[in-house]
Every structure is written in C-alpha cells, then in structure tokens.
Backbone as numpy.savetxt, mean C-alpha at the origin, in Angstrom:
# Nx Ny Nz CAx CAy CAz Cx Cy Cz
18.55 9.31 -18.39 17.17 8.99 -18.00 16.93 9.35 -16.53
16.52 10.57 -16.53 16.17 11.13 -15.12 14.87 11.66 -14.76
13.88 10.80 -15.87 12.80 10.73 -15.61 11.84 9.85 -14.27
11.66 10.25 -13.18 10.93 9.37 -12.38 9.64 10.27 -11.98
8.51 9.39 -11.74 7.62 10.03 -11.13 7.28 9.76 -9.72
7.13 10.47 -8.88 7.18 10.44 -7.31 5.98 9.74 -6.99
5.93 8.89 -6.18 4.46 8.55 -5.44 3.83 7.64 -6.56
4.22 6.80 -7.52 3.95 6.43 -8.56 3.80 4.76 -8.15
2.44 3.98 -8.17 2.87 2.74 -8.01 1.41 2.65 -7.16
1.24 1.11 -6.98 0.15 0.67 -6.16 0.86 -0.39 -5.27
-0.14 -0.19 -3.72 0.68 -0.65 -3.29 -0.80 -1.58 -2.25
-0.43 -2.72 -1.91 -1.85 -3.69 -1.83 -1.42 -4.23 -0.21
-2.32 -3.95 0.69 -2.23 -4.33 1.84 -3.53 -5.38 2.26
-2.91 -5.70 3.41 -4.13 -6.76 4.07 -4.57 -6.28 5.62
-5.48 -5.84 5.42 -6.07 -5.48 6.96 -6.04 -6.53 7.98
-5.29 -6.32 9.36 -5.19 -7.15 10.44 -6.53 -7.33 11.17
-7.19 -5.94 10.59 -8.73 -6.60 11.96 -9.18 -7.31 11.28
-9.68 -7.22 9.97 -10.91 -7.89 9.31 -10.47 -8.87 8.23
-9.17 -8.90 7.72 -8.07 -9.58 7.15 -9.19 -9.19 5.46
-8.81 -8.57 5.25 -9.80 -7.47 3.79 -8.10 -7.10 3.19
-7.87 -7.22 1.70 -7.35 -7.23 1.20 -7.71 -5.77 0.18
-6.93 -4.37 0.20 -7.50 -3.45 -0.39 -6.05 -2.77 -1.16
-5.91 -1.74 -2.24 -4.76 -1.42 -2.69 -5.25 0.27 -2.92
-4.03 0.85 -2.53 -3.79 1.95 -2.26 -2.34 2.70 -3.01
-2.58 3.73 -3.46 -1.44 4.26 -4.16 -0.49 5.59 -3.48
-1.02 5.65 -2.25 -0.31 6.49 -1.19 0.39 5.70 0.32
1.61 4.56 0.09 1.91 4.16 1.58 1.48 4.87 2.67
1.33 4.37 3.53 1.47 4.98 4.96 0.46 6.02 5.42
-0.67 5.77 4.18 -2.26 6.34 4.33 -3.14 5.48 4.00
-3.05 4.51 4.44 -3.91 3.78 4.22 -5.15 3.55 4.96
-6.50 3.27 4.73 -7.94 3.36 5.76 -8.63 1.79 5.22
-8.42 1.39 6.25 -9.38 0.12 5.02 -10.93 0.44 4.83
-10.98 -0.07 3.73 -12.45 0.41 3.36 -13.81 -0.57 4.08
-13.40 -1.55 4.94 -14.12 -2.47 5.24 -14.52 -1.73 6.84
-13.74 -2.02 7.71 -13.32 -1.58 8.93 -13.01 0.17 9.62
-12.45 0.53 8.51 -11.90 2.18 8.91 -10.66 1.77 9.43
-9.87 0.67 10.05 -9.09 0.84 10.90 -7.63 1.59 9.83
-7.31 2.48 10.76 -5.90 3.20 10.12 -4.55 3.08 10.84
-3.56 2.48 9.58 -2.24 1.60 9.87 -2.51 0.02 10.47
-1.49 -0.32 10.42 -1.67 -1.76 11.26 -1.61 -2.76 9.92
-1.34 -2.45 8.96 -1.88 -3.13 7.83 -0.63 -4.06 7.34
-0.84 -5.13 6.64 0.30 -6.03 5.92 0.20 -5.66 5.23
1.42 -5.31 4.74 1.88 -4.75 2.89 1.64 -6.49 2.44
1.12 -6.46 1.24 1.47 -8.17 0.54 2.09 -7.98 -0.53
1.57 -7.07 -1.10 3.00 -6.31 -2.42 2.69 -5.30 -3.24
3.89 -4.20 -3.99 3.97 -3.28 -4.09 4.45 -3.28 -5.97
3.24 -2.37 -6.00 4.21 -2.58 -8.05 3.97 -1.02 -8.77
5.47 -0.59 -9.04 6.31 -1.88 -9.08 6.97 -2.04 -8.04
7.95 -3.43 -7.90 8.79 -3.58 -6.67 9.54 -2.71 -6.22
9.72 -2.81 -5.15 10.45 -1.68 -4.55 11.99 -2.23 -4.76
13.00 -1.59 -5.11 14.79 -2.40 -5.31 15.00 -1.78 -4.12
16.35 -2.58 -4.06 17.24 -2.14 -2.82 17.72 -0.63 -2.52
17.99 -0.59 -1.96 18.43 0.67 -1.85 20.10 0.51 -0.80
C-alpha cells in the first residue's frame, strides 16, 4: 500500500488578530478571510492527524 496523496487533508487555524476560526487545505498559505492577515495563525487541528514522524 503505497498509495498516498500529497497535500491531502484540512487543516483549521485560528487567526491571532481577529481570533476568526477558518480551514484551509494548503499549510503555510494561509490568508484569513476576515482580516487578510498572512501567517501568524494557531493551527487548532489538522485531519487527518498528523503521526509522528
């Protein structure tokens, strides 16, 4: 089973300026839709979970 798909998953952050809760399926591009502000954001959680590595 060496099926995976890349970039696959939603991933739900919380904006620090305006504290707006929005989900996004590309990490580390995130814009909040409230504010504009880009990065800075709390991950609150990611699905599916991310395992250890």
């Amino acid at each position: 089973m060496s099926k995976s798909i890349r970039g696959s998953g939603t991933f739900r952050y919380r904006c620090c300026c305006c504290e707006m809760e929005f989900t996004v399926t590309m990490p580390g591009a995130s814009t909040c839709p409230r504010c504009s502000s880009i990065g800075g954001h709390e991950l609150v959680e990611s699905f599916p979970p991310e395992g250890p590595r």
